[in-house]
C-alpha positions in Angstrom: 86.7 97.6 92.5 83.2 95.7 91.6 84.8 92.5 92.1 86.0 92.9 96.0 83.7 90.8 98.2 85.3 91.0 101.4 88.7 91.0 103.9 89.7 88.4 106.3 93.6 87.9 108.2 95.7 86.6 105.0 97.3 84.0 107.1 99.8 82.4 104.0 100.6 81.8 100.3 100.2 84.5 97.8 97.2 85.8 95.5 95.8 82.7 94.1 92.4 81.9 91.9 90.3 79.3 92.2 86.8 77.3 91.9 84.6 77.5 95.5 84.4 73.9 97.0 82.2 73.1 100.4 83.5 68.6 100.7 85.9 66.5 99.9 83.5 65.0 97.3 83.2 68.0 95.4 87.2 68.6 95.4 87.1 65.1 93.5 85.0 65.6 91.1 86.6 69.1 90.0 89.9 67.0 89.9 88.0 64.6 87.6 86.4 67.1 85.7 89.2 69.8 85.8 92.6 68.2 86.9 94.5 72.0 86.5 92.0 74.2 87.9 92.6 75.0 91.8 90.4 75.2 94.2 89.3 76.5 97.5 87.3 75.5 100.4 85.3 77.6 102.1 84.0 77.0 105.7 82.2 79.2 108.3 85.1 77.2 110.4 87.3 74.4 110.1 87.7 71.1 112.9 90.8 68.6 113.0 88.1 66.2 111.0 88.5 68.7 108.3 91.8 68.0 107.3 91.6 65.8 104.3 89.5 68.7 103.1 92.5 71.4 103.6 95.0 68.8 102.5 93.4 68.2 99.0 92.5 71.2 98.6 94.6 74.8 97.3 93.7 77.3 98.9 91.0 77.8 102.4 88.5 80.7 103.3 87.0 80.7 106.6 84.2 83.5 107.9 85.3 82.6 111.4 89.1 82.3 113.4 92.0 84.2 113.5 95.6 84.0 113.4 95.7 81.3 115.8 92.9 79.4 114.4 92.7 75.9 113.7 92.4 76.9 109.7 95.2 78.8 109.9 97.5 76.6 111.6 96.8 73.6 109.3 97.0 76.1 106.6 100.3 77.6 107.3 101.5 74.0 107.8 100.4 72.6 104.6 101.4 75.7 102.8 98.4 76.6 101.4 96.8 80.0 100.9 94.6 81.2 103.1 92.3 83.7 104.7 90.4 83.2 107.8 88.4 85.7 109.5 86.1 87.3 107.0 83.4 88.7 109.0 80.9 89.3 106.3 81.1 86.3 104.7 78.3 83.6 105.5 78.4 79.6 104.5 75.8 77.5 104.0 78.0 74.1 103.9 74.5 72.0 103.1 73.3 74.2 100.7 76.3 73.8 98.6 76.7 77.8 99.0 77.9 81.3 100.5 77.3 84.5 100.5 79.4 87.7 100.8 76.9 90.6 102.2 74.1 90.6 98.7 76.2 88.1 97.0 76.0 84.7 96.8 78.5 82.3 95.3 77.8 78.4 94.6 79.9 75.8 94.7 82.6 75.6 91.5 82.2 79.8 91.2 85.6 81.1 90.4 87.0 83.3 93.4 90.1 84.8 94.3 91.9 85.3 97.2 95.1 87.1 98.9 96.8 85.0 101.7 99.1 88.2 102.0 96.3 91.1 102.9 93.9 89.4 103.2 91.3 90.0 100.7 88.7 88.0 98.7 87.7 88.9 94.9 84.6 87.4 92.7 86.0 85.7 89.6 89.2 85.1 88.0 91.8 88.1 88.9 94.8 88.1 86.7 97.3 87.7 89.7 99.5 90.3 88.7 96.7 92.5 89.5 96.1 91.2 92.7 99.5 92.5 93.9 100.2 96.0 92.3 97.7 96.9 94.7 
């Protein structure tokens, strides 16, 4: 499949698709802009500070952390979909950017991700067939 970027530890919620954000700023102005659309954070990692972020957010990739992480836990809590862990997946939070292996998404790119297996897809995956695989 073309549009598989990469595998983490699906830590909750289902297959969901959404817009990449990096700040809290940026979830507000897709909300603006946007007001249906969901949308994801993505973080090398994720501190207690970040939890306005997770909150406002729908769903939370993380290149770093594991089941027990601090992404994961607040995750889990809030019921969001997540997956932590994906090892090639790189984030440049200043740059506004990230990059899985040769591919590099900017912020408001449409990504999808699995909070059940684990996986991350480029662009807008009908859900349905995210989970007949």
């Amino acid at each position: 499949d073309d549009s598989y970027l990469g595998h983490g530890i699906g830590i909750s919620g289902g297959a969901m698709t959404g817009r990449v954000v990096f700040s809290l700023d940026e979830i507000n102005q897709w909300r603006k802009k946007e007001p249906g659309t969901a949308l994801i954070m993505v973080r090398s990692d994720t501190v207690p500070d970040d939890i306005r972020e997770i909150y406002e957010a729908d769903g939370l990739l993380t290149a770093r952390g594991g089941s027990t992480s601090h992404a994961a836990i607040v995750a889990h809590r809030l019921d969001k979909t997540c997956v932590v862990g994906c090892p090639t997946l790189i984030c440049s939070e200043k740059e506004r950017s990230c990059a899985f292996d040769q591919f590099t998404l900017h912020s408001g790119d449409w990504i999808s991700i699995d909070g059940l297996e684990g996986s991350v897809y480029l662009g807008q995956l009908k859900i349905d067939e995210l989970e007949e695989d």
